[in-house]
C-alpha positions as CSV (number, residue, x, y, z in Angstrom):
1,X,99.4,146.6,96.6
2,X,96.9,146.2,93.7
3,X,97.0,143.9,90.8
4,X,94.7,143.8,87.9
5,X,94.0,140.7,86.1
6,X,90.9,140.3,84.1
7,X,89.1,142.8,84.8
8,X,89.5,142.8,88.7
9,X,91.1,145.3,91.2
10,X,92.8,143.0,93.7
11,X,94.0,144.3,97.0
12,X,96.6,141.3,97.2
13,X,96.7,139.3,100.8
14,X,99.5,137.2,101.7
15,X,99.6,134.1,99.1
16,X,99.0,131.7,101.5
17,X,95.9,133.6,102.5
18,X,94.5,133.6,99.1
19,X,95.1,130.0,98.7
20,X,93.7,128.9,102.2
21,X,90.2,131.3,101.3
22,X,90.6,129.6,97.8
23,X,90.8,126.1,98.9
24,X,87.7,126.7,102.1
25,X,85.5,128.5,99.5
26,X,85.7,125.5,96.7
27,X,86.0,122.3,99.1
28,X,82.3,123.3,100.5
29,X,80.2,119.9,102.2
30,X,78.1,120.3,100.0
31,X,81.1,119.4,96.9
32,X,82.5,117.1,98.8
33,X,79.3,115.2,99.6
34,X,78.9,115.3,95.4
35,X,82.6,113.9,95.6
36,X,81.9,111.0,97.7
37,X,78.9,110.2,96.8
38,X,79.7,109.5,93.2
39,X,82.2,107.1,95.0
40,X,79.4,105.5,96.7
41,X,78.9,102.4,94.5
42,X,82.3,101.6,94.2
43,X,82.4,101.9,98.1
44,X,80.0,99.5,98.6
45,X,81.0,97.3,95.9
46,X,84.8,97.3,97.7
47,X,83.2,97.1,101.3
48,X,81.8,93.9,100.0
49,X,84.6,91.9,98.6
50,X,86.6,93.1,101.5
51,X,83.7,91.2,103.5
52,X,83.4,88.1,101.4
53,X,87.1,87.5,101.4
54,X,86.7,86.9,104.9
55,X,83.4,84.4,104.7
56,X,80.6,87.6,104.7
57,X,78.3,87.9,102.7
58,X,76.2,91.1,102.4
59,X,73.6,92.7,100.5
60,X,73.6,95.5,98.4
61,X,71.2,97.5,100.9
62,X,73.5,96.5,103.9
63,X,76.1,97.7,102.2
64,X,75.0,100.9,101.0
65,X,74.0,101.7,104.7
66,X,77.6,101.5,105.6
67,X,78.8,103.7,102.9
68,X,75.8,106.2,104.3
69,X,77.4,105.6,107.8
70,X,80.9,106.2,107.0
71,X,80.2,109.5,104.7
72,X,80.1,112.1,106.9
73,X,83.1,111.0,109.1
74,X,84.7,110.8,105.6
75,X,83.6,114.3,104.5
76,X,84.8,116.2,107.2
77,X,87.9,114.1,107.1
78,X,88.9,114.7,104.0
79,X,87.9,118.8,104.3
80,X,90.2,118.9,107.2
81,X,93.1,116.1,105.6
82,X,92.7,118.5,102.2
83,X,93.2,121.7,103.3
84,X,96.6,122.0,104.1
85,X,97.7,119.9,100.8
86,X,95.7,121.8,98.6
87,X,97.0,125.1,99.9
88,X,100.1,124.4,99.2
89,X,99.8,123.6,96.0
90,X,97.9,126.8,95.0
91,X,101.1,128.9,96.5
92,X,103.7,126.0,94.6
93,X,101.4,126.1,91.4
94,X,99.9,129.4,90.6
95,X,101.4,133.1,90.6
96,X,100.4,135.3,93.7
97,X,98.2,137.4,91.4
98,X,96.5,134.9,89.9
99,X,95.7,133.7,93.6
100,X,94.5,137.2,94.1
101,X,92.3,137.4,91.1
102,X,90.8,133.7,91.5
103,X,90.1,134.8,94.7
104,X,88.6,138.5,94.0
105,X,86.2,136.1,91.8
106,X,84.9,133.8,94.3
107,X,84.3,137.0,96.4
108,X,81.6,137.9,93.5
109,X,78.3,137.0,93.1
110,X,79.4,135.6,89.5
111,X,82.1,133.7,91.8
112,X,79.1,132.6,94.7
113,X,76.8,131.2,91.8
114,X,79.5,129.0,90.5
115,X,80.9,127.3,93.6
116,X,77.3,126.9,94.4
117,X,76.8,125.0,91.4
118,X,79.7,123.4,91.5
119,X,77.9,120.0,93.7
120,X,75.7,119.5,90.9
121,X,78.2,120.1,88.1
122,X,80.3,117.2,90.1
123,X,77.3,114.8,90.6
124,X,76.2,115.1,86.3
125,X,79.5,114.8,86.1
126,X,80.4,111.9,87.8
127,X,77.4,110.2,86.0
128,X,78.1,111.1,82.4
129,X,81.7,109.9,83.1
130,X,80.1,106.3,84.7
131,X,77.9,105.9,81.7
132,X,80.6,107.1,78.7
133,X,83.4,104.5,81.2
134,X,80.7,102.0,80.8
135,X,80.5,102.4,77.4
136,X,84.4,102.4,76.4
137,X,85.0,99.6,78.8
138,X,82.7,97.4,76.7
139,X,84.9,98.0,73.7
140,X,88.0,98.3,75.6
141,X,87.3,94.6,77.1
142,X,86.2,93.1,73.4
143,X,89.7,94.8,72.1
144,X,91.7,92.8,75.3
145,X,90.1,89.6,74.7
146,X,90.6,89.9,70.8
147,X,94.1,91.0,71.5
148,X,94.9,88.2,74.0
149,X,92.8,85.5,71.3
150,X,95.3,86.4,68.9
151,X,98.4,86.5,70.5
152,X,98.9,90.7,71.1
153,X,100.2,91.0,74.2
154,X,102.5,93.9,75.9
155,X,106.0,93.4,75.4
156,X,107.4,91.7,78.8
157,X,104.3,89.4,79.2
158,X,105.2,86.4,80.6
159,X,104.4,82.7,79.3
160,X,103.0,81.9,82.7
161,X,100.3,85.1,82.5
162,X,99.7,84.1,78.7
163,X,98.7,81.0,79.4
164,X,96.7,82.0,82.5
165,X,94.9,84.7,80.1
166,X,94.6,82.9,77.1
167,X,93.1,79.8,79.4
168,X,89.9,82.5,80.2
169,X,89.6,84.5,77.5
170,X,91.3,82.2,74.8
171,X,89.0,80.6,71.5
């Protein structure tokens, strides 16, 4: 059978087949390295409180090195732990022929050049979205303490947490 979506002449595999080459083609290392590894600082900032809670105290290179450590393990966990997920929600989400058309693309050189971009597209990414979430949480923390200095709290506050709030952040 043949479908043509934009442009392309698809000689249509099983859905599940499409979905399976769909998901291996875009959850390369080398994206899921960018992944992680804009997760990196808040790895290391999580690894230690988790250690502090319990007395530790370590610094920022010791825990960076355990972030390092634990990536790989974590890579190829989460390409194998993915996988089958992700499939399924191609075949539950999309249309067979749109399977077989996203598909047909990645199999171009049009389709190559993007998913072999895609680890740097991730990494800016992750980056622009740190520093614009820096950013709006510098406003978005002067609107909550204005908000909480004046009273505006969501509806179902109670007295306890107001008073615990406005005790911090209060005139």
């Amino acid at each position: 059978m043949s479908v043509a979506l934009s442009g392309f002449a698809v000689a249509s595999a099983e859905p599940v087949e499409d979905a399976q080459y769909i998901v291996d083609a875009t959850l390369s290392d080398e994206y899921l390295g960018a992944m992680m590894g804009a997760m990196a600082d808040l790895m290391a900032m999580s690894i230690a409180g988790e250690m502090a809670k319990s007395g530790v105290s370590l610094s920022d290179d010791a825990s960076e090195t355990i972030v390092s450590l634990m990536l790989p393990p974590m890579i190829e966990g989460m390409k194998v732990g993915l996988r089958d997920g992700l499939v399924d929600v191609y075949v539950d989400a999309v249309s067979p022929e749109s399977l077989a058309a996203y598909r047909a693309f990645l199999e171009t050189e049009a389709g190559g050049e993007l998913m072999a971009a895609l680890p740097e597209i991730t990494t800016v990414s992750a980056q622009v979205g740190e520093r614009v979430g820096n950013e709006l949480g510098m406003i978005a923390a002067t609107q909550m303490i204005q908000s909480i200095q004046s009273g505006a709290f969501p509806p179902g506050t109670s007295q306890a947490t107001r008073d615990e709030l406005t005790a911090v952040f209060g005139p």
